[in-house]
C-alpha positions as a LaTeX table, in Angstrom:
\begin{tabular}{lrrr}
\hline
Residue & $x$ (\AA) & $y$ (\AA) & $z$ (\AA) \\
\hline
Unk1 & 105.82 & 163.55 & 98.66 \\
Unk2 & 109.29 & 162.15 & 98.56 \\
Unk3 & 110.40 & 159.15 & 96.59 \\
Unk4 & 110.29 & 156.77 & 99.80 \\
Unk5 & 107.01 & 157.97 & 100.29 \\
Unk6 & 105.49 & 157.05 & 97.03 \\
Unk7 & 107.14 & 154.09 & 96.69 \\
Unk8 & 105.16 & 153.37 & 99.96 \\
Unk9 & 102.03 & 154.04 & 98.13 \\
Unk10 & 102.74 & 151.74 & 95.49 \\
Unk11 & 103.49 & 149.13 & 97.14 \\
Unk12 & 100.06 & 147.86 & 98.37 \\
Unk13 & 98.84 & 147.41 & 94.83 \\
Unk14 & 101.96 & 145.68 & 93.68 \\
Unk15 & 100.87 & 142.82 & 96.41 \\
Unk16 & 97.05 & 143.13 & 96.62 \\
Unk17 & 94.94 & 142.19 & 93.27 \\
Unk18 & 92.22 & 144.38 & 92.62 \\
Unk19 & 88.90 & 143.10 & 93.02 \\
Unk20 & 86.14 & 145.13 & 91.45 \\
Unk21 & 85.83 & 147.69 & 88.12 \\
Unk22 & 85.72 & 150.07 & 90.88 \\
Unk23 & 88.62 & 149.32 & 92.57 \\
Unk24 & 90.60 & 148.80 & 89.58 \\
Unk25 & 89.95 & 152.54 & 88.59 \\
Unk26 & 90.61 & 154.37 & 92.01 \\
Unk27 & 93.37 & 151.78 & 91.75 \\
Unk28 & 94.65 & 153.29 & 88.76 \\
Unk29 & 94.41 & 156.85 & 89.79 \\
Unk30 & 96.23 & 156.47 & 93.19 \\
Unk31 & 98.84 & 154.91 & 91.71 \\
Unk32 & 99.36 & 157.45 & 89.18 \\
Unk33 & 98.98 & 160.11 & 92.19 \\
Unk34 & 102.02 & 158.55 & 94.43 \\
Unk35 & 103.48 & 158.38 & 91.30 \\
Unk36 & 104.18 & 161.96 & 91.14 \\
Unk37 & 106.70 & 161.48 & 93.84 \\
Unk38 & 108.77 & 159.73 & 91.30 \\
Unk39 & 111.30 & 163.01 & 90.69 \\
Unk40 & 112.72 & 162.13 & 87.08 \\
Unk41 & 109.25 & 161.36 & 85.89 \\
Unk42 & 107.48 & 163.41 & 83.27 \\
Unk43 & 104.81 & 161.73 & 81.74 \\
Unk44 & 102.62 & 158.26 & 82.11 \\
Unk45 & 100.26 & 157.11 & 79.87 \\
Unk46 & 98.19 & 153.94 & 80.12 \\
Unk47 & 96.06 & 152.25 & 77.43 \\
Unk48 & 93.87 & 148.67 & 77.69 \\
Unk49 & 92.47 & 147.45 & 74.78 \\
Unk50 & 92.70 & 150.60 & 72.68 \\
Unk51 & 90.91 & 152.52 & 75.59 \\
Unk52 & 93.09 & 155.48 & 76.85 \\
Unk53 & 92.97 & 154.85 & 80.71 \\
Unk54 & 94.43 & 157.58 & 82.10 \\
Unk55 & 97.30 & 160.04 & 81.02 \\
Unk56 & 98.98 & 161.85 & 83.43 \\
Unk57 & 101.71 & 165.10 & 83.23 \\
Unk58 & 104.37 & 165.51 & 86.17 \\
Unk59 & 105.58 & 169.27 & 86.95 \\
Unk60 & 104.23 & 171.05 & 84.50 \\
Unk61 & 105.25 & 168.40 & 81.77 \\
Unk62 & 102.12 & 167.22 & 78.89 \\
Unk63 & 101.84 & 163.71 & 77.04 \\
Unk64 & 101.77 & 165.74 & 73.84 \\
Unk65 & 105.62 & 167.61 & 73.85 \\
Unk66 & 108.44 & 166.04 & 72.38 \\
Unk67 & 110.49 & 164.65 & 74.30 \\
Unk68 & 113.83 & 162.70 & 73.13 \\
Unk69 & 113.17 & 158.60 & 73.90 \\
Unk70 & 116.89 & 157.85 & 73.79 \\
Unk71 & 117.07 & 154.00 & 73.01 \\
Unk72 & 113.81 & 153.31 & 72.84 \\
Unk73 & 113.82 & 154.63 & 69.51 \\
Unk74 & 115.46 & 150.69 & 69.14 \\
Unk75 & 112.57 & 149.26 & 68.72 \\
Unk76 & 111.20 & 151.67 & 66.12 \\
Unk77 & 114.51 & 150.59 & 64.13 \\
Unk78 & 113.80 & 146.74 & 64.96 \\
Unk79 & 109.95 & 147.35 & 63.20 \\
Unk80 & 111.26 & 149.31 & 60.14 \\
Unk81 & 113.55 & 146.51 & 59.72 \\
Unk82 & 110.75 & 144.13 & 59.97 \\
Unk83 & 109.17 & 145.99 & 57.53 \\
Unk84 & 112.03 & 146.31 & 55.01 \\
Unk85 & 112.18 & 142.70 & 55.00 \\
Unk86 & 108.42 & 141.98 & 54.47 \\
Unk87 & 108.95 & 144.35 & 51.49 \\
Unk88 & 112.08 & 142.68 & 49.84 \\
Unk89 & 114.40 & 145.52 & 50.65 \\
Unk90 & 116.40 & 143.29 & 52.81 \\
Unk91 & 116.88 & 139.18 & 52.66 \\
Unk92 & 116.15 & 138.13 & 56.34 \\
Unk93 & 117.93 & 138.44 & 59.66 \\
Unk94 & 120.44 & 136.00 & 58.01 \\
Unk95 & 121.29 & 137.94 & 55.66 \\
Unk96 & 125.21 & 139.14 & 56.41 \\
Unk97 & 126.30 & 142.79 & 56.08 \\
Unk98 & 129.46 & 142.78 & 54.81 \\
Unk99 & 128.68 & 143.20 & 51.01 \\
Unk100 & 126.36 & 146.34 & 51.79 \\
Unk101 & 129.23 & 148.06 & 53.47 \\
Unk102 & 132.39 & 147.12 & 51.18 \\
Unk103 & 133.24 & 150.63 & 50.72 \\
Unk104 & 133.24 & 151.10 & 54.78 \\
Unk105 & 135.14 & 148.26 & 55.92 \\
Unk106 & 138.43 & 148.51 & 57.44 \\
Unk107 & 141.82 & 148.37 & 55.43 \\
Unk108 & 142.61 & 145.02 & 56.35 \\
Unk109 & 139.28 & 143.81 & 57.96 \\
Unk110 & 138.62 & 141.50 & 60.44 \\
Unk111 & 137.71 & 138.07 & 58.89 \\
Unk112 & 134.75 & 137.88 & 61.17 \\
Unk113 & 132.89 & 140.77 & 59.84 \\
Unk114 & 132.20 & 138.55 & 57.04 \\
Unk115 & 130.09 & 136.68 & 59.43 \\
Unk116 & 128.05 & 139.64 & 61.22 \\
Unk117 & 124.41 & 139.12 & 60.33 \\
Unk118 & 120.69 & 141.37 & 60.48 \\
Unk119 & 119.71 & 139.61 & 63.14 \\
Unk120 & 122.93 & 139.45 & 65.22 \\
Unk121 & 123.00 & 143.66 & 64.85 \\
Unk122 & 118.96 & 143.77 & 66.00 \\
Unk123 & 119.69 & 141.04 & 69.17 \\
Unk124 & 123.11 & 143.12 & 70.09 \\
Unk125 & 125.50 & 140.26 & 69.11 \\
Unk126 & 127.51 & 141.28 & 66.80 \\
Unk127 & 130.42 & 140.50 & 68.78 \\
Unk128 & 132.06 & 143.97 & 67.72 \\
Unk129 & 133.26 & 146.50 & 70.64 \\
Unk130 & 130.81 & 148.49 & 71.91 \\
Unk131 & 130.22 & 152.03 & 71.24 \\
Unk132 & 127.72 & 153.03 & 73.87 \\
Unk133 & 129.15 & 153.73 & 77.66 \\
Unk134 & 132.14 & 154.94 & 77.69 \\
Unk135 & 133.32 & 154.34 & 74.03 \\
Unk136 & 130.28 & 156.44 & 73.47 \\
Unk137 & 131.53 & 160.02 & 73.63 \\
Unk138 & 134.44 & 158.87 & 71.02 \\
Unk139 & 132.04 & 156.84 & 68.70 \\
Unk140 & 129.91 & 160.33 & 67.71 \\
Unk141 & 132.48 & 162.16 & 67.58 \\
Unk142 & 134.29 & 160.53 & 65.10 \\
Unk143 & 134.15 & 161.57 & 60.95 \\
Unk144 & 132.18 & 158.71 & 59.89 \\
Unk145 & 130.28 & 156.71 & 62.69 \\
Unk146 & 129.61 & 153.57 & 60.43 \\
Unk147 & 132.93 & 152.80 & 59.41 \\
Unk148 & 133.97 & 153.61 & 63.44 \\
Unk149 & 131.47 & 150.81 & 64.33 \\
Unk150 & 132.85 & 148.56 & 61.72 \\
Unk151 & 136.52 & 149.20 & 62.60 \\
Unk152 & 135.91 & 148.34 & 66.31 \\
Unk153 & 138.18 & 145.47 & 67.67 \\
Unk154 & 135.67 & 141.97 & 68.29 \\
Unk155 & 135.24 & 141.21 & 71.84 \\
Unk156 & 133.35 & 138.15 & 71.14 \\
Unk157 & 132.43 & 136.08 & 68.46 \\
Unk158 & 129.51 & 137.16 & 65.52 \\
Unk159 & 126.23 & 135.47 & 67.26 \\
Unk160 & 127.95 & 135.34 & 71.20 \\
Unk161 & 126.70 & 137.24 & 74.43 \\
Unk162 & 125.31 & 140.01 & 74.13 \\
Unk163 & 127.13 & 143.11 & 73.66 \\
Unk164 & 124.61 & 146.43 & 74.07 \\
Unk165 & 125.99 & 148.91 & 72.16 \\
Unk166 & 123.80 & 151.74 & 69.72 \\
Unk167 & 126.53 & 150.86 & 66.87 \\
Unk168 & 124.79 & 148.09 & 66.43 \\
Unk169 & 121.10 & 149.83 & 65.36 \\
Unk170 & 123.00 & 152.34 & 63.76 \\
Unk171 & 124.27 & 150.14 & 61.12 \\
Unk172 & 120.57 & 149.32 & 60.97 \\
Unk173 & 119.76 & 152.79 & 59.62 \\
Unk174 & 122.58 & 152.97 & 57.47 \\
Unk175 & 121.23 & 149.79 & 55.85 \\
Unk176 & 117.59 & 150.89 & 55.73 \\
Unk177 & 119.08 & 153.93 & 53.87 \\
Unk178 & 120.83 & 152.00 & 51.30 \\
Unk179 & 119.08 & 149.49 & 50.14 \\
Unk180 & 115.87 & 151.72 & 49.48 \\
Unk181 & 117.57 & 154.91 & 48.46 \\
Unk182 & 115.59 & 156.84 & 50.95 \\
Unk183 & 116.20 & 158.14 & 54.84 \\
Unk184 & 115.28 & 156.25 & 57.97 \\
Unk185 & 112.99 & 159.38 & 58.82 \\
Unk186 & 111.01 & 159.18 & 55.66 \\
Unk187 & 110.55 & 155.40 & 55.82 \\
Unk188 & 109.17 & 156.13 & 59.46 \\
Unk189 & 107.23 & 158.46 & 58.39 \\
Unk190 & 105.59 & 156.30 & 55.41 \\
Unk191 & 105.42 & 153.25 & 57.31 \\
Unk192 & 104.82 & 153.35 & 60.71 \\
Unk193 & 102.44 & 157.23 & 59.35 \\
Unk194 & 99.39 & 155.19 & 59.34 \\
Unk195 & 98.90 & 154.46 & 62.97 \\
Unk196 & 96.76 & 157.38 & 64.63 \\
Unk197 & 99.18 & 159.81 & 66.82 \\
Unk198 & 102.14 & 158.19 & 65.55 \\
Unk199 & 104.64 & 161.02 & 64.43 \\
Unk200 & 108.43 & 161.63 & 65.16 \\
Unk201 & 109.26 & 165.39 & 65.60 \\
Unk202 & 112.94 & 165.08 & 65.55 \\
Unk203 & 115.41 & 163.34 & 64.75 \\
Unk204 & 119.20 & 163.68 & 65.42 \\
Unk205 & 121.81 & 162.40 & 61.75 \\
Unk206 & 125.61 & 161.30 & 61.48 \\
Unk207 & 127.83 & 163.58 & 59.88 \\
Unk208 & 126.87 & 161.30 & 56.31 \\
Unk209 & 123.06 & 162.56 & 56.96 \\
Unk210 & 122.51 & 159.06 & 57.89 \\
Unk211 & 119.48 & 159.18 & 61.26 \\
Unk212 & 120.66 & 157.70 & 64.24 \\
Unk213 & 119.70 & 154.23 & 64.47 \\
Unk214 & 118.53 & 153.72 & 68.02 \\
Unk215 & 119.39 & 157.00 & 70.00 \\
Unk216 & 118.20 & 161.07 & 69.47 \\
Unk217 & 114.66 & 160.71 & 68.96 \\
Unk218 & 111.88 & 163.14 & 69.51 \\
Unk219 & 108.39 & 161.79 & 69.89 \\
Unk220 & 105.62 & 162.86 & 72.30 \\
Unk221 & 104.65 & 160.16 & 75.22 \\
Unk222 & 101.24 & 159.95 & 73.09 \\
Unk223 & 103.01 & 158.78 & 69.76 \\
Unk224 & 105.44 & 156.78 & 71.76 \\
Unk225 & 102.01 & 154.88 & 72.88 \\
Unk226 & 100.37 & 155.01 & 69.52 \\
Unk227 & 103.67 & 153.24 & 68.28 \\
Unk228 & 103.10 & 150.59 & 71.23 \\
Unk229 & 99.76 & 149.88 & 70.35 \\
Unk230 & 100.75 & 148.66 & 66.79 \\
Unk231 & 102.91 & 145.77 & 68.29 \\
Unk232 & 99.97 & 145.32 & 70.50 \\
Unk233 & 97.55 & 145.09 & 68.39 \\
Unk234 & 99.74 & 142.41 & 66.46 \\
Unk235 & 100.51 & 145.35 & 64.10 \\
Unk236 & 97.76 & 146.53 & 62.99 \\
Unk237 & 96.53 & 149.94 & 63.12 \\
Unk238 & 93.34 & 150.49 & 65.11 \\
Unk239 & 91.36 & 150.43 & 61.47 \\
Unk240 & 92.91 & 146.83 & 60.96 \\
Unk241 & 95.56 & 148.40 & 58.46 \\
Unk242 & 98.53 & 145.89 & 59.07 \\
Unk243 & 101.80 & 147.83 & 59.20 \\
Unk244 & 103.85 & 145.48 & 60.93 \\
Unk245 & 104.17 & 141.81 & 59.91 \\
Unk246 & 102.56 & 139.88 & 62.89 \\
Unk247 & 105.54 & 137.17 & 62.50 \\
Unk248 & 107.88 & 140.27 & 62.70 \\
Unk249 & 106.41 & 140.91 & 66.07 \\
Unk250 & 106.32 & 137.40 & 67.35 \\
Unk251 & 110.06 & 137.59 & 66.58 \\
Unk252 & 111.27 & 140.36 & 67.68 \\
Unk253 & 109.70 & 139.02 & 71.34 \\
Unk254 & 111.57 & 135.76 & 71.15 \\
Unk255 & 114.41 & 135.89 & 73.29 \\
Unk256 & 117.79 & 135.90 & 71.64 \\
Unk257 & 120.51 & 136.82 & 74.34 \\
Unk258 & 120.28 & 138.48 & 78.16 \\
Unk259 & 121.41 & 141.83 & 79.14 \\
Unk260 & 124.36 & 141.40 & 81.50 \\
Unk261 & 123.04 & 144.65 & 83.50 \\
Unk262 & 120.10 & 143.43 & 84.20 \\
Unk263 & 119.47 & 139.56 & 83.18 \\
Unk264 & 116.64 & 140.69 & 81.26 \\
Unk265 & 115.85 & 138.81 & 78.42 \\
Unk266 & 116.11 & 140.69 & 74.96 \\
Unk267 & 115.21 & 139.54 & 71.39 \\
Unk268 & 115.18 & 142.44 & 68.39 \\
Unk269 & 114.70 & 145.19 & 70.16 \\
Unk270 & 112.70 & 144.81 & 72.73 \\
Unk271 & 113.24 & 143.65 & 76.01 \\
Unk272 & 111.43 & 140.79 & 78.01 \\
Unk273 & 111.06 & 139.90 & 81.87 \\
Unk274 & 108.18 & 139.12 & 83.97 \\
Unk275 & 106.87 & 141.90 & 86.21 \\
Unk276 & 103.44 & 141.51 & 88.55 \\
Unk277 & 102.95 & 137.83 & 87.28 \\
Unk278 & 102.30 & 138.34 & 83.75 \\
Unk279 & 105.29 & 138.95 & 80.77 \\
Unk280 & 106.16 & 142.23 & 79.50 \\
Unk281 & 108.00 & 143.37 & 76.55 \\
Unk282 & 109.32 & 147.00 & 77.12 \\
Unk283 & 110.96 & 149.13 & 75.10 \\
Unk284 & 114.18 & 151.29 & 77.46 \\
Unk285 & 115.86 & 154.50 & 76.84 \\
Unk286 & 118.09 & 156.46 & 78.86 \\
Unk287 & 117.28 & 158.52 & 81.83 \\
Unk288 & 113.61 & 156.46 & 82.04 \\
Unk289 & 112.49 & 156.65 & 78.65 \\
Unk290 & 109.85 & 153.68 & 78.96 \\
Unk291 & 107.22 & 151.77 & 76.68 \\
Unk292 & 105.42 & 148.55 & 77.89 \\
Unk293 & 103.40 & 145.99 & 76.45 \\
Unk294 & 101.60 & 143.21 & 78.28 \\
Unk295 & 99.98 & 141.09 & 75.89 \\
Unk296 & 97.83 & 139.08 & 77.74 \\
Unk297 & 96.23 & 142.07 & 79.54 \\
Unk298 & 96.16 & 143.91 & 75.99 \\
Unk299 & 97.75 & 146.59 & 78.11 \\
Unk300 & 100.01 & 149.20 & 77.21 \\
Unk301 & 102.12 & 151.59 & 79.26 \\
Unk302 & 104.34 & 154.46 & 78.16 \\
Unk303 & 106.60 & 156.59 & 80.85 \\
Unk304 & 109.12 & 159.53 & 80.13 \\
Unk305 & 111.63 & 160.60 & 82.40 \\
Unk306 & 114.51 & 163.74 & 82.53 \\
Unk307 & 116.66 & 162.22 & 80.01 \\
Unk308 & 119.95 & 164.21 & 81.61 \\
Unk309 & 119.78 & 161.55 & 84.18 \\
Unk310 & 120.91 & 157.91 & 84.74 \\
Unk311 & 118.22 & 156.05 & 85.44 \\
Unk312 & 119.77 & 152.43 & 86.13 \\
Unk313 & 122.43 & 152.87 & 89.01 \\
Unk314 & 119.78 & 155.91 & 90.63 \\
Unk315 & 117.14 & 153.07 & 90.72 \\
Unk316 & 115.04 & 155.00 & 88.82 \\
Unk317 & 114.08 & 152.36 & 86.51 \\
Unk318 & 113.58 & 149.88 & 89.36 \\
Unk319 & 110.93 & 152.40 & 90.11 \\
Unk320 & 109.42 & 152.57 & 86.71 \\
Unk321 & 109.35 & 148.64 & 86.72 \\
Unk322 & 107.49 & 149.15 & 90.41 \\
Unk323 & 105.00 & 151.24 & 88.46 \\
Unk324 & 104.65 & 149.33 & 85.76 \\
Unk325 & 103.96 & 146.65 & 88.31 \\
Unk326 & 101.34 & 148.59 & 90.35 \\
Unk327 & 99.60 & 149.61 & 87.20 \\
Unk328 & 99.02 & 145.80 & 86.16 \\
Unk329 & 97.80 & 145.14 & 89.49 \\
Unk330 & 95.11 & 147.79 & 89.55 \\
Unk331 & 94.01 & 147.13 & 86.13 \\
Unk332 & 94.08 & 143.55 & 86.29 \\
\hline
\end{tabular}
C-alpha cells in the first residue's frame, strides 16, 4: 500500500465518530493496518486508561528495541526539571542562570545573560541564537557545548518569541548536573525508575561528560509510553507512587510561546494543538519520533519513525498528526 493509499484509509475515521465498542476496536485495528503504508514508520503504540490497546511493529521493527527519540527526549528534561525543583535542587523557573555558569560565560558577556531564566530555557526563549538547524552541525562540534550556547549572539530579548534550539535543554542538563552533583542519566534513572517499563538504554554526552539535554536518546516505543503515562496519569505511577509534581505537569501544558514552524502552541516541553476535536499535548523528535497525550480521553499514543529522515517538510508528521487523529476517532 502506498502512502496515498493509506492516507485514504485513514481518512474516513478522521471524519466519522465511532459509534459502538465494536466499532471502536475494528476501528482501531484498521487504522493501525493502513497505517503500515506510512514508510518512515516503525512502531505505534496506543494506551486508554492504563489499558494497552494495541501495539503494532512496521517492517520487521518491535515496540521493545531502542530506538533514539531525538527531541522528544525534551520533555523527559522538562520533568526532571520539575522534579529538581520539587526537591529544592533548583529555585523555580525564575530562578536566572547566570550565577550557576560564572565559570562558562563569555569574556565580556552579554548583559542580557544576566536575565536568562529556568523557565525561559524550558519554553525556548532564551532569546540566545539558536544551535539546532543549521548552527547545529557547528554547536556539537565545538570543545565545550555549554559555553558555545552561552557565547551565542541574542537574536531576541530573554523571555521574547520563541527561538527552538536544543542549546536551550542542554543547559538544562548541565544544570541538573550541578546543582545535585550527579548525571542527568542517573537522576533519570532514580526518578522517573519507578514507573513500570520506563528505562533509557542510551544516552549520547558532551565532550565534559555532561548528557545531552534534549537530543540522543535511546528508549524503546514501550518506555517512551510508560514515560507518557506518568504525565497522564497526573504523575503518578500506575501504583499511585507520585513521581512528577501534578502542578509541574499542569505547567509544563500551559502555553508559553508558539512554534514559528508550525503555530503550535508550546509550554515546557511539550507541545499543544488541537487535533480530532479534543487537545493534545505531544512530545516531537526528529524524523517522527512521537508521544501523545489526550487528557480528556485518558489516551495515550506513542509513534517512532526512521530517525535519518526529515519528517516536517516530507509531511511525514502531518501524517503522524492524521494518525493521531484517526486513532482518537476510533477510540472515542
Amino acid at each position: 500500500m502506498n502512502r496515498r493509499s493509506a492516507l485514504a484509509l485513514l481518512a474516513p475515521f478522521v471524519l466519522a465518530p465511532c459509534t459502538s465498542v465494536r466499532a471502536s476496536a475494528a476501528g482501531l485495528s484498521q487504522v493501525l493496518d493502513g497505517a503500515k503504508g506510512l514508510g518512515p514508520l516503525k512502531t505505534v503504540m496506543v494506551a486508554q486508561s492504563s489499558t494497552l490497546l494495541a501495539a503494532r511493529g512496521y517492517r520487521g521493527h518491535t515496540v521493545t528495541a531502542p530506538t533514539n527519540i531525538k527531541s522528544a527526549s525534551k520533555s523527559i528534561i522538562s520533568a526532571l526539571v520539575g522534579i529538581a525543583i520539587d526537591k529544592g535542587l533548583l529555585q523555580g523557573v525564575d530562578q536566572r542562570i547566570a550565577p550557576l555558569f560564572s565559570g562558562d560565560l563569555p569574556p565580556k558577556p552579554d548583559p542580557r545573560l544576566n536575565a536568562i531564566t529556568i523557565g525561559h530555557l524550558l519554553s525556548m526563549r532564551a532569546g540566545l541564537e539558536r544551535t539546532s538547524g543549521r548552527n547545529y552541525g557547528r554547536w556539537v562540534k565545538s570543545a565545550n557545548w555549554v559555553r558555545t550556547v552561552l557565547a551565542q549572539p541574542f537574536a531576541d530579548e530573554p523571555g521574547g518569541n520563541m527561538l527552538y534550539s536544543t542549546g536551550s535543554t542542554h543547559l538544562l542538563s548541565a544544570l541538573l548536573t550541578r546543582v545535585s552533583g550527579r548525571s542527568t542519566l542517573e537522576l533519570a534513572r532514580e526518578w522517573l525508575g519507578p514507573a513500570e517499563g520506563f528505562a533509557i538504554a542510551s544516552w549520547d554526552r558532551d565532550p565534559q561528560g555532561v548528557y545531552f539535554g534534549g537530543n540522543q536518546m535511546a528508549m524503546s516505543a514501550r518506555s517512551l509510553l510508560a514515560f507518557g503515562e506518568i504525565y497522564r496519569n497526573g504523575g503518578r505511577t500506575m501504583g499511585g507512587t507520585q513521581l512528577i509534581p501534578r502542578d509541574w505537569i499542569a505547567r509544563s501544558w500551559q502555553p508559553s510561546t508558539a512554534s514559528r514552524f508550525t503555530g503550535d502552541a508550546y509550554g515546557y516541553g511539550w507541545f499543544l494543538r488541537e487535533i480530532g476535536g479534543v487537545e493534545v499535548r505531544y512530545a516531537w523528535g526528529y524524523g517522527g519520533q512521537m508521544l501523545y497525550i489526550v487528557p480528556s480521553l485518558e489516551l495515550t499514543a506513542v509513534m517512532t519513525s526512521d530517525d535519518s529522515l526529515p519528517a516536517g517538510r516530507t509531511g511525514h508528521r502531518t501524517d503522524l498528526n492524521g494518525l493521531v487523529g484517526a486513532i482518537i476517532e476510533a477510540v472515542a
